[in-house]
N, C-alpha and C positions, 0 to 999 in steps of 0.2 A: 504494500500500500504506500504511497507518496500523495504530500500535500506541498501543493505548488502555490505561491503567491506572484501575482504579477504575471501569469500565463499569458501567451500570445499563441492565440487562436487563428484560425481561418473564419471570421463572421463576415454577415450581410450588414450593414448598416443602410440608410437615406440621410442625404445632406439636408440642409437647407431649401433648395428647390425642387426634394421631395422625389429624388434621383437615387435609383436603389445600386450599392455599391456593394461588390464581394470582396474583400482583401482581408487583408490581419491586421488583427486588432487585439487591444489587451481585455481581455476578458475578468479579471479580476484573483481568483480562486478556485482552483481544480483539486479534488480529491479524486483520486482514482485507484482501486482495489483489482487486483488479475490474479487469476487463478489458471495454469494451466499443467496438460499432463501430455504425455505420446505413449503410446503402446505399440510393440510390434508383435504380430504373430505370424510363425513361421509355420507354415501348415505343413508345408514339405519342400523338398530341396528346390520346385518348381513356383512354389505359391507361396509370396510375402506380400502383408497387409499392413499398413501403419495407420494409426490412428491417433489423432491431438486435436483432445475438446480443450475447450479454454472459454473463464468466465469473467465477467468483466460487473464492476459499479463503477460507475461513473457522478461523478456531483461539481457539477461548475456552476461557480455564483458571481454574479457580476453586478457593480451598480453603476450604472451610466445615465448619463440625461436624467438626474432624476429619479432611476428608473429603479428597483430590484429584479435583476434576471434571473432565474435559477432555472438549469436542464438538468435534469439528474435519470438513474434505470440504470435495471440490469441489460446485461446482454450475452449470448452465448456463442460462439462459435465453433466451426469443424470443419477439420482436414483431414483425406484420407489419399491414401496413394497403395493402390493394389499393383503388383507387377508378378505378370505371368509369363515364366519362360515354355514355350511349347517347342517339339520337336521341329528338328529342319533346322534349328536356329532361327526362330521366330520368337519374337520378345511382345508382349501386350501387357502394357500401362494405362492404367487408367488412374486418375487422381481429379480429386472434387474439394470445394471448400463450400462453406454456409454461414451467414451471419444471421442471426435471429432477428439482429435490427445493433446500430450501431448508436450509442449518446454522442450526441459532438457540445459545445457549448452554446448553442443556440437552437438546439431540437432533436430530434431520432431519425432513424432511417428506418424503413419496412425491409422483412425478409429479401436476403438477395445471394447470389451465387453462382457456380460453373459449374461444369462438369467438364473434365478435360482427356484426349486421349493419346495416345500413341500405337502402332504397330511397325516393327522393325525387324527385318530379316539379313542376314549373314549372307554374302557369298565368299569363294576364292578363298578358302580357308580362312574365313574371318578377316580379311585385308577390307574388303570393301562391304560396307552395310547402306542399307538405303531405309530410310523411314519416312512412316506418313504420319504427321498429327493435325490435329484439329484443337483448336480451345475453344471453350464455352458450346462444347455441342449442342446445346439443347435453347441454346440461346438467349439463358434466363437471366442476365447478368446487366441488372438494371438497377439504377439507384434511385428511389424515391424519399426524398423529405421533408419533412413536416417540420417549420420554425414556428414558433410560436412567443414572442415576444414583446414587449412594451410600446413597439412601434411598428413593427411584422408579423404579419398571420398568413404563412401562404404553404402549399404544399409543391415541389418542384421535381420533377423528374428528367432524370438524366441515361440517354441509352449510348451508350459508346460501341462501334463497330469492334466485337468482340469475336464472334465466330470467324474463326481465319483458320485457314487450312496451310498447311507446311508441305514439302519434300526434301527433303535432307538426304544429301548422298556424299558419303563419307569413304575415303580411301586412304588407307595407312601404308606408307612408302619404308621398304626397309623391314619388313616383316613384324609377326604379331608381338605385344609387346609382353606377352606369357611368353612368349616363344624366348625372348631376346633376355628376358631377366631369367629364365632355365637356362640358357646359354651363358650368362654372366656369373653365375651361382654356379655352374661347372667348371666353370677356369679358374674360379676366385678358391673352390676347394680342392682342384688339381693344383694349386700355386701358377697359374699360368697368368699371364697382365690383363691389359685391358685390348 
């Protein structure tokens, strides 16, 4: 847990001519409490799964213009990354994150998240691998928020071009790098150099 004084924020503010601005601003006072964990489970030598939930309070207090601001709430989040190796030398990754909803100092955000993938296969004795990933498969990966303040009441949402697909082709010059450290480890215990 930490208690912050003199916190600089990313808030909304309105000037004078009633002109809505987003920048940083000192927010006053932040409390904020996290809790988190990771687990791994190894199901077998093919299937590993991680897993890291992690919790959050949040409490920022601000007086400006006047005004008493207070945002405060919990929040949850979770990250997972599964990776399956299957025959052929084919590799399948999948990893996700989720936020229940996030406190900032001026409001909350609504449930938001990815789902992300990968598939990747071996050729040429492992020298050359080629993958395909994709992020945010499913699309969901939108921020909505809700300020609610002494001089702003508005809900904003935000969708950023997130689903993008990859090809990644990768080729390792000079052979595989198990190959060359078993190689190094045999001269080094034969007394032979480099």
């Amino acid at each position: 847990m930490n208690l912050d004084y003199n916190n600089i924020q990313e808030v909304n503010f309105i000037d004078s001519n009633l002109v809505n601005y987003f920048g940083n601003g000192n927010i006053g006072k932040s409390n904020i409490l996290t809790l988190s964990s990771s687990m791994q489970f190894v199901f077998s030598k093919s299937v590993q799964l991680m897993i890291s939930p992690s919790y959050s309070y949040s409490n920022y207090q601000n007086y400006r213009k006047n005004a008493f601001e207070r945002s405060f709430g919990n929040s949850f989040s979770l990250y997972t990354n599964l990776n399956i190796q299957l025959p052929a030398d084919i590799k399948l990754s999948l990893n996700s994150w989720m936020n229940t909803n996030m406190v900032w100092a001026q409001g909350t955000t609504e449930l938001f998240g990815a789902v992300n993938g990968s598939i990747s296969k071996s050729f040429l004795n492992k020298k050359l691998n080629v993958e395909i990933s994709c992020q945010d498969i499913l699309n969901t990966n939108t921020w909505i928020g809700h300020q609610n303040t002494s001089t702003l009441q508005f809900v904003g949402r935000w969708k950023p071009e997130t689903r993008i697909a990859y090809l990644n082709i990768s080729y390792l010059f000079g052979g595989n790098v198990k190959d060359r450290q078993i190689e190094k480890n045999n001269r080094i215990s034969t007394g032979g150099g480099r």
